[in-house]
C-alpha positions as CSV (number, residue, x, y, z in Angstrom):
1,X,-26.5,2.2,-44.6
2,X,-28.9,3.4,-42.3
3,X,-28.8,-0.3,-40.7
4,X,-25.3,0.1,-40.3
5,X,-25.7,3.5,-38.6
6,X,-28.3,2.2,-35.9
7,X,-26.0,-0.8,-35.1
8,X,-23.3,1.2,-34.2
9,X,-25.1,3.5,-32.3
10,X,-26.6,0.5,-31.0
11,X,-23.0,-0.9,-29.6
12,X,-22.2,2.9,-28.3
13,X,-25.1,2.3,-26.1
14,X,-24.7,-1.0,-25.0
15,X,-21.0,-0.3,-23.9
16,X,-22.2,3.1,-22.1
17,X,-24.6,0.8,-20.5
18,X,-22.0,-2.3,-19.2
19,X,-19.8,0.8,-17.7
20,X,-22.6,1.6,-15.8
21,X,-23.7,-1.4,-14.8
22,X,-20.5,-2.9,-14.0
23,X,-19.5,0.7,-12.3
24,X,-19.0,-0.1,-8.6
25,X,-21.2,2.2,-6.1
26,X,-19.2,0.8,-2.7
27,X,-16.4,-0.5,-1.3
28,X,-15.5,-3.1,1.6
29,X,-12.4,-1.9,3.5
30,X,-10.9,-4.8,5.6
31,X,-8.6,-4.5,8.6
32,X,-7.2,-7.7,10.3
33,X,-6.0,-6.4,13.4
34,X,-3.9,-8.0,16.3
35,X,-1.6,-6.0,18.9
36,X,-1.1,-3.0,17.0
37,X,-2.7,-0.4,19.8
38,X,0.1,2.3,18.7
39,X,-1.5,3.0,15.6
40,X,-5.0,1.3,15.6
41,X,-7.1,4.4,16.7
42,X,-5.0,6.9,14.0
43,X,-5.6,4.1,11.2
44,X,-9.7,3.6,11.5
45,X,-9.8,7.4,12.2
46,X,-8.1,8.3,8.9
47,X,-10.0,5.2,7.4
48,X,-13.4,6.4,8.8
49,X,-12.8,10.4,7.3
50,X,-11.7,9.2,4.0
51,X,-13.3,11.0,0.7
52,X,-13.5,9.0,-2.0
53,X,-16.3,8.3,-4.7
54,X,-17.7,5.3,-3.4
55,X,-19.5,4.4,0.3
56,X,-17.4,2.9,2.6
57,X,-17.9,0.2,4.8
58,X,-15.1,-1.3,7.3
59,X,-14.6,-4.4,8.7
60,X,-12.6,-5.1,11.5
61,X,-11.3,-8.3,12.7
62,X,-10.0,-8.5,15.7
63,X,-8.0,-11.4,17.0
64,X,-8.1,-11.2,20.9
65,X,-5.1,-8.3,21.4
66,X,-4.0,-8.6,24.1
67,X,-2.0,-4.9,24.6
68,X,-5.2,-2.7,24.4
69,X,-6.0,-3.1,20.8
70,X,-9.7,-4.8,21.5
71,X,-10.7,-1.8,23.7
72,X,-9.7,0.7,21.0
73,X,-11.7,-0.8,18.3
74,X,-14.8,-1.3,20.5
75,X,-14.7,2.2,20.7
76,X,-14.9,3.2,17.2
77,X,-17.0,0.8,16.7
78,X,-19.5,2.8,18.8
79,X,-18.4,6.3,17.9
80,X,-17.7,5.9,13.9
81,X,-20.3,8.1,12.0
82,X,-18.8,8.4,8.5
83,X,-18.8,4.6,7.5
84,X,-21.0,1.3,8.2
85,X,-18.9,-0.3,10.5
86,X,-18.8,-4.5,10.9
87,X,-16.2,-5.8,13.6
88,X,-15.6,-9.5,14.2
89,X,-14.5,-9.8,17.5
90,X,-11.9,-13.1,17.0
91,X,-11.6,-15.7,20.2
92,X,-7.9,-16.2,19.3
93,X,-5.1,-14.9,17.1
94,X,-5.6,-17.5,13.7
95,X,-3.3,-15.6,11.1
96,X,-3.8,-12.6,8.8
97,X,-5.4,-15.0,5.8
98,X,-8.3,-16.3,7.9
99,X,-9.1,-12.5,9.1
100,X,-9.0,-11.7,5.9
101,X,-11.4,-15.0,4.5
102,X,-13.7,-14.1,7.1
103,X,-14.0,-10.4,6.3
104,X,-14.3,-10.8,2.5
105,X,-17.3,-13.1,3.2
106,X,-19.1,-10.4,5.3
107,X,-18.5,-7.6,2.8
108,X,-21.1,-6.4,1.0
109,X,-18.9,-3.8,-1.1
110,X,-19.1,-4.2,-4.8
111,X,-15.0,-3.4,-4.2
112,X,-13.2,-5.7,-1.7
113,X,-10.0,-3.6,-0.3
114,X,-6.9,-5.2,2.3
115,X,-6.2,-2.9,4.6
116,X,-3.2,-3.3,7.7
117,X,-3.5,-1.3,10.9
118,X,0.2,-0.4,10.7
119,X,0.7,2.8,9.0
120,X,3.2,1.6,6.6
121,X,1.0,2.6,3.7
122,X,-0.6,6.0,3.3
123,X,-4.2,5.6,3.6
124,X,-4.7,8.9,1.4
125,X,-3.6,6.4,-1.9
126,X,-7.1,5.3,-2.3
127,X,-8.3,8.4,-4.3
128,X,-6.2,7.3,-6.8
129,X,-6.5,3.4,-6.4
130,X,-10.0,3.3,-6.8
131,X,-10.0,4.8,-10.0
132,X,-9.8,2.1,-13.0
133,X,-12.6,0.9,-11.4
134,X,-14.5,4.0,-11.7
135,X,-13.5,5.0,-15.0
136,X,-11.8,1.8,-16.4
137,X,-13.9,-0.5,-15.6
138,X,-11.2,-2.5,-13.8
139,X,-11.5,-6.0,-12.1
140,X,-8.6,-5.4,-10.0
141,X,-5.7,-2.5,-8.5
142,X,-2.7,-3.5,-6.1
143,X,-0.9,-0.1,-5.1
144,X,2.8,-0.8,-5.8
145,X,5.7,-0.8,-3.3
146,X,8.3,-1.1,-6.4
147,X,6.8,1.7,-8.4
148,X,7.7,4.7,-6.3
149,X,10.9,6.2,-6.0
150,X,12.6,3.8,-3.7
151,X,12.1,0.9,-6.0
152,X,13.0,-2.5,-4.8
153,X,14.6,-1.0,-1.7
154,X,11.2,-0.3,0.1
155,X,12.6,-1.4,3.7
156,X,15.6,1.0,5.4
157,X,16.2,0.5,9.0
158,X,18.7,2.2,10.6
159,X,19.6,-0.4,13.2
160,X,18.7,-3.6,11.5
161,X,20.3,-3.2,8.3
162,X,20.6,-7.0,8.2
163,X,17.2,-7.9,8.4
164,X,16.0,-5.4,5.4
165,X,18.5,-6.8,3.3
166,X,16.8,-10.2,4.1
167,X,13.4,-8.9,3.3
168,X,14.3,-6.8,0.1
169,X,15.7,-9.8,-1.1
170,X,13.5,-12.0,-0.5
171,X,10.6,-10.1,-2.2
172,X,13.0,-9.5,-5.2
173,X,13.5,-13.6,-5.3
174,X,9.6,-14.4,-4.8
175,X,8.5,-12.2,-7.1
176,X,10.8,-13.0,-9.8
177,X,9.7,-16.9,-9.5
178,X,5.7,-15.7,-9.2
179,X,6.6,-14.1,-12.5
180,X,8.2,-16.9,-13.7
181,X,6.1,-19.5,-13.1
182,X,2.7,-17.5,-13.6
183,X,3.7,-15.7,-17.1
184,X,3.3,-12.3,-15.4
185,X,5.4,-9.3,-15.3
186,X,4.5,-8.0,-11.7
187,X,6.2,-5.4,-9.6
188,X,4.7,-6.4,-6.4
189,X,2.2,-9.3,-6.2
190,X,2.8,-9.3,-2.0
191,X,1.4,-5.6,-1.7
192,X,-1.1,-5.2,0.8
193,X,-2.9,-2.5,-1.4
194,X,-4.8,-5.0,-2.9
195,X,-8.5,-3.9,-4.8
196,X,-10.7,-6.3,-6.3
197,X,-13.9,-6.8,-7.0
198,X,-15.6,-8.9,-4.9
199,X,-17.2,-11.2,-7.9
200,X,-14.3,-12.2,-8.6
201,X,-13.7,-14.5,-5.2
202,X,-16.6,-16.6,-6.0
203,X,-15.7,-20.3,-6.1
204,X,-12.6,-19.5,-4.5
205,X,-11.9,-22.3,-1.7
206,X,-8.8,-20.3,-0.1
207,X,-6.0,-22.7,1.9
208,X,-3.5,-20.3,3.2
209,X,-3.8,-18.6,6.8
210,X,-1.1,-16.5,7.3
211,X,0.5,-14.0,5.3
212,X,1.0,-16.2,2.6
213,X,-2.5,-15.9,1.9
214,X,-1.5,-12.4,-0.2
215,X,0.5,-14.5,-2.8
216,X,-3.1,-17.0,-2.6
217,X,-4.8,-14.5,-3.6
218,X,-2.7,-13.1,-6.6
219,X,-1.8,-16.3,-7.8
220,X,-5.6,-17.7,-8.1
221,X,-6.7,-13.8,-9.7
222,X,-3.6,-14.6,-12.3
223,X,-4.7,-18.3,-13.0
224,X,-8.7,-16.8,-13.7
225,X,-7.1,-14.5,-16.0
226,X,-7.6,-11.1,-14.5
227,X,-5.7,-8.0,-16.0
228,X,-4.1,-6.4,-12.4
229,X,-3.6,-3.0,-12.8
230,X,-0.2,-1.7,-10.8
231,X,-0.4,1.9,-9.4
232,X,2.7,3.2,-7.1
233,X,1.7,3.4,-3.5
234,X,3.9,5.3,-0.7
235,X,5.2,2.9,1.9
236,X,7.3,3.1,4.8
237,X,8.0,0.0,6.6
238,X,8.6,-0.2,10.0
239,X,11.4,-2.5,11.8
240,X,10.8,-5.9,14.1
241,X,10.9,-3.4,17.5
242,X,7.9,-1.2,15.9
243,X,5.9,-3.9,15.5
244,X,7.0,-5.8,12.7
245,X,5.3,-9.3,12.5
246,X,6.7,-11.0,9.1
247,X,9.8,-13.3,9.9
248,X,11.9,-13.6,7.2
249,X,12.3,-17.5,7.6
250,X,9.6,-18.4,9.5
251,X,7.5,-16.3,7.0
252,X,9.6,-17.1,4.0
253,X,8.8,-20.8,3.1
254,X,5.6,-20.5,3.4
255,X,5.3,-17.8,0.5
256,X,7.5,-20.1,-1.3
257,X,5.3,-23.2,-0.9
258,X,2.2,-20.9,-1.9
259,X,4.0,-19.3,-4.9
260,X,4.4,-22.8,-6.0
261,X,1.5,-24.7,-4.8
262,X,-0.7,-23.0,-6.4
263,X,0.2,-22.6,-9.9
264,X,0.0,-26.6,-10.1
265,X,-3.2,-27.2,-8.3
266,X,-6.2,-25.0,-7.0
């Protein structure tokens, strides 16, 4: 009996003791940047005064703007006093996937965050997205475009009706065959609200360079048999005259070859 009564206790404090181990102290906020001078400053500013419960630090890749971006950054980069700031100043514009490569393998955050310099996302989500890892011990949180109230109709422009029903569709198609194919039951695996902890990308050879390199990402975190926990995330998308870079064709079969590719080979 009394055997029985120290083992247990024994297990109580080896689980309290994992949690803390495993509880993550900081966090590696990554921003591939290119032409986006509108809303670059507003973005690292917000990013810079943000309160959560872990340090921040941000990396910034910038890919050789050439509307005023570069200039913008260089100067937060000198004034920044809230957060440990890293900027990899890019000779040329090489796609979203190799900003982000390069920025997960200068992170030193025990949490690796994806962050766009284009406002469509509100940056005040992390209090909320950074907590299963605090509290649940996660391995990793995408915030949710489909979770909120719009649903699956996350993109409404006004003039360019056309081209949202393109991209609405589209990400309803995709993700229905990731889910198909990968024996998940995702609402959005192409979120750019993606947290995960940076173990995880170990022995990781990543292919993709453009913004196919979000489905990469999912599908290899799936395939190693991670839990990802969905939280809804507010999102407002802007249209192709504010900036927006995805092409629906151009764009399109290269998700598809990725969603594919990689659920047959590595």
């Amino acid at each position: 009996m009394v055997r029985q009564v120290i083992g247990s206790y024994g297990n109580v404090f080896n689980s309290v003791l994992d949690l803390y181990i495993m509880k993550p102290k900081s966090i590696s906020i990554i921003i591939p940047i290119y032409n986006e001078a509108p809303t670059t400053e507003i973005l690292l500013e917000k990013i810079d005064k943000l309160n959560i419960e872990l340090k921040k630090e941000i990396i910034i890749i910038e890919s050789n703007s050439n509307d005023g971006t570069r200039d913008i950054v260089k100067n937060f980069e000198k004034k920044s006093k809230n957060s440990r700031v890293i900027v990899i100043y890019e000779k040329k514009a090489e796609g979203k996937g190799i900003a982000v490569r390069k920025g997960i393998k200068r992170a030193s955050g025990n949490i690796i965050a994806i962050q766009d310099a284009d406002l469509e996302y509100d940056v005040g989500d992390y209090s909320k997205l950074v907590i299963p890892f605090i509290k649940k011990n996660a391995q990793a949180v995408y915030g949710s475009r489909h979770l909120g109230p719009h649903k699956w109709v996350t993109r409404k422009y006004k003039k360019d009706k056309f081209y949202a029903f393109l991209l609405n569709t589209g990400q309803i198609v995709y993700t229905s065959m990731f889910n198909l194919l990968y024996g998940t039951r995702m609402s959005d695996p192409a979120t750019m609200y993606k947290l995960f902890r940076k173990e995880l990308t170990k022995g990781m050879n990543f292919k993709t360079k453009g913004f196919d390199f979000d489905w990469e990402l999912t599908a290899k975190l799936v395939k190693s048999g991670i839990n990802i926990i969905e939280i809804p995330a507010r999102y407002k998308s802007r249209s192709r005259k504010e900036g927006k870079k995805i092409r629906f064709f151009r764009d399109g079969w290269k998700v598809f070859s990725a969603v594919v590719r990689f659920r047959f080979s590595d």
